[in-house]
LUMTI-823643 format. One record per residue: x, y, z of N, C-alpha, C, O in turn; residue in three letters. Coordinates in steps of 0.05 Angstrom, whole numbers. Example, Ala and Ser with C-alpha at 12.3 -4.5 7.8 and 13.67 -1.06 7.14 Angstrom:
     n_X     n_Y     n_Z    ca_X    ca_Y    ca_Z     c_X     c_Y     c_Z     o_X     o_Y     o_Z  lumfi
     264    -114     156     246     -90     156     264     -66     156     285     -66     169    ALA
     257     -45     142     273     -21     143     258       1     157     268      23     161    SER
END
This chain:
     n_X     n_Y     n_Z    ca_X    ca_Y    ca_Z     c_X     c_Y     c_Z     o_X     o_Y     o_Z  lumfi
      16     -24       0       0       0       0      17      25       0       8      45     -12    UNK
      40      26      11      58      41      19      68      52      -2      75      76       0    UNK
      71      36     -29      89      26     -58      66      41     -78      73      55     -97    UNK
      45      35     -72      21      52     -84      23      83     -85      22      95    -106    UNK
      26      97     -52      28     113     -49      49     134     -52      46     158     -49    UNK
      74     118     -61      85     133     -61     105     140     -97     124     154    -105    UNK
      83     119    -111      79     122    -134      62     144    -145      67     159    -164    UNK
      38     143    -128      23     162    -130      34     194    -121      19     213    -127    UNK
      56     198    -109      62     217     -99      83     226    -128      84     247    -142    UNK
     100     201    -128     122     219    -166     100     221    -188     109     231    -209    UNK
      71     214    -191      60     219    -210      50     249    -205      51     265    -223    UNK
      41     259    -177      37     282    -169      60     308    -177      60     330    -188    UNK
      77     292    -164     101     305    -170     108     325    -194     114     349    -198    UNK
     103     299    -210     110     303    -237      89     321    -252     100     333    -270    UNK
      63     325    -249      40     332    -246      40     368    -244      32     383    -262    UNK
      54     377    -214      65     398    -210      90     414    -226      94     436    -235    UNK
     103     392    -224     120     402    -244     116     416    -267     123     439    -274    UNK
      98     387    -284      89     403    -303      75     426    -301      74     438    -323    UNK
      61     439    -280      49     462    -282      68     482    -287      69     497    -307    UNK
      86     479    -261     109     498    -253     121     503    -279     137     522    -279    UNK
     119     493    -298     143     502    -325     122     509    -339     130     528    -352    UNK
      92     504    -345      86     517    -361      56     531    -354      37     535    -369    UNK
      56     537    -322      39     551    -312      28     584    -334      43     603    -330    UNK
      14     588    -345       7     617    -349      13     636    -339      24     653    -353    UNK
       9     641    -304      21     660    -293      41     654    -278      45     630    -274    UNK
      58     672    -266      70     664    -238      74     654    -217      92     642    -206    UNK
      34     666    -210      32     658    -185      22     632    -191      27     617    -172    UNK
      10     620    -211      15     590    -214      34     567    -212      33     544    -205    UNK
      60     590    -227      87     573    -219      87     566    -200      85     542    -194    UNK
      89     596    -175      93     592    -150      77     568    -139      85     545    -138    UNK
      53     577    -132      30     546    -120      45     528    -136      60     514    -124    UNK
      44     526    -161      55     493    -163      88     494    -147      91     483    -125    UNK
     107     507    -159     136     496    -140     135     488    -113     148     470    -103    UNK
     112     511     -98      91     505     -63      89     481     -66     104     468     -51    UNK
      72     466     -84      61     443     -87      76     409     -90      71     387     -82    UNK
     102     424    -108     118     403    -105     140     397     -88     155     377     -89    UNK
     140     425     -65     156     420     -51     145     401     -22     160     388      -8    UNK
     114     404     -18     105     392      -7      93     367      -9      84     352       8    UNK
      94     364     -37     102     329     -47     122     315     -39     121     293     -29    UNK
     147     335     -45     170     327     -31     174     315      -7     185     294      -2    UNK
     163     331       8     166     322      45     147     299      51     153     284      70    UNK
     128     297      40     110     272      30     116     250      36     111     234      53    UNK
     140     252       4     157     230      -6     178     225       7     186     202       4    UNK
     188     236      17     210     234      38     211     224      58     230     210      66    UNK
     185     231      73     173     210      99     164     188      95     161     173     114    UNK
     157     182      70     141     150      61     167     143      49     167     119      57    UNK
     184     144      39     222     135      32     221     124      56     217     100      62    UNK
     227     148      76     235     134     100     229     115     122     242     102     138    UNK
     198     120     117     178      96     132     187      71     119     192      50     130    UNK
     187      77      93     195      41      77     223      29      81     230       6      82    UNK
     240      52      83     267      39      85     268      41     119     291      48     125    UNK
     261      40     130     259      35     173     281      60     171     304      51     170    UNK
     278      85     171     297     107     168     283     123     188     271     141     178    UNK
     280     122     213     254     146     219     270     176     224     258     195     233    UNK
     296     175     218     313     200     216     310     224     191     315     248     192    UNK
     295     204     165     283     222     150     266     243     157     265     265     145    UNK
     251     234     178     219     249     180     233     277     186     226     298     175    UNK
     261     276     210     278     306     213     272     319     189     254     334     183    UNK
     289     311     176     298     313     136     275     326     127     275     349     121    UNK
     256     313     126     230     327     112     225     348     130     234     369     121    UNK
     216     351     150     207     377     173     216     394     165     203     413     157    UNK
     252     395     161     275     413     148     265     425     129     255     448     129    UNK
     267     405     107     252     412      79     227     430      84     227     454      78    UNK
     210     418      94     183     434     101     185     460     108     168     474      97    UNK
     198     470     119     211     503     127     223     510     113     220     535     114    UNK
     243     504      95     250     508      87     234     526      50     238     547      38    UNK
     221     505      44     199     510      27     177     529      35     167     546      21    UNK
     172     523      61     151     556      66     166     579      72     151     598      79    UNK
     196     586      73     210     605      73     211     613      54     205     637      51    UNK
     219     596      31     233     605       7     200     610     -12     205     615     -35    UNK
     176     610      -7     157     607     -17     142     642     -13     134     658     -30    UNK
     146     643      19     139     668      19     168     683      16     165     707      15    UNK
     186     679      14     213     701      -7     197     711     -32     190     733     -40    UNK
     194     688     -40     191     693     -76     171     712     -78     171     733     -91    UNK
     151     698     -62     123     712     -62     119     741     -54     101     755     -65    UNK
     141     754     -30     157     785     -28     169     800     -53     168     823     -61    UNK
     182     776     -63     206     793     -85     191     795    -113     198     810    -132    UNK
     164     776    -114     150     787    -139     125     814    -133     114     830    -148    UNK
     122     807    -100     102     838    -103     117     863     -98     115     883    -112    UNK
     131     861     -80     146     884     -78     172     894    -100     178     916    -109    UNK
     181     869    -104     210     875    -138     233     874    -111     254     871    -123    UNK
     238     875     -86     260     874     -70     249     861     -43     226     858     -33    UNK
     275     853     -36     261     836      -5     266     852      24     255     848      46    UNK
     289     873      13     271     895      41     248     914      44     253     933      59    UNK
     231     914      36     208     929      31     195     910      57     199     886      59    UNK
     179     930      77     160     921      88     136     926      82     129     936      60    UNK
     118     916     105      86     907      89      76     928      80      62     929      59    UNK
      84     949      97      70     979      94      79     987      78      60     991      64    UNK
     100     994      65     114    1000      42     141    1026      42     154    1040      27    UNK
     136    1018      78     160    1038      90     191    1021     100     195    1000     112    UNK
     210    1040      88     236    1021      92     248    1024     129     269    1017     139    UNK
     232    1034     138     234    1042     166     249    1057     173     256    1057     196    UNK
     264    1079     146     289    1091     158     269    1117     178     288    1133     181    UNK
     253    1125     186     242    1144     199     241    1134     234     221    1139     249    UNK
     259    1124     240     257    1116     273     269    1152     290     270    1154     315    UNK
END
């Protein structure tokens, strides 16, 4: 069942992927690369459940932060055009 699923997970994969390259917009890229990075951690934990690894599951968590970091970066650097810009749209030099 395990072997199912995690077949089902590189067809996903692959799935996203294909969005991610030929998404229409951006923010489609983005949700899909979102999407396959959380396939990733998925697949990583079911790797590791099958191979008796339970040191993976670290591995993926990692990954997992790592992907919602780099997800909201992108997602800064395409609304704003730079990644020090805050929300308000003040660089805070007025303290």
């Amino acid at each position: 069942m395990l072997l199912a699923a995690t077949l089902g997970l590189l067809v996903a994969m692959l799935l996203a992927l294909a969005r991610a390259v030929f998404g229409p917009t951006l923010y489609d890229r983005i949700l899909a690369v979102n999407s396959f990075g959380t396939k990733t951690v998925l697949f990583i934990a079911v790797v590791g459940f099958l191979a008796g690894r339970p040191h993976f599951l670290d591995i993926a968590l990692v990954y997992a932060l790592i992907n919602f970091i780099g997800t909201v970066a992108v997602l800064k650097l395409s609304h704003y055009g730079e990644f020090g810009a805050s929300a308000s749209g003040e660089h805070g030099d007025d303290l």
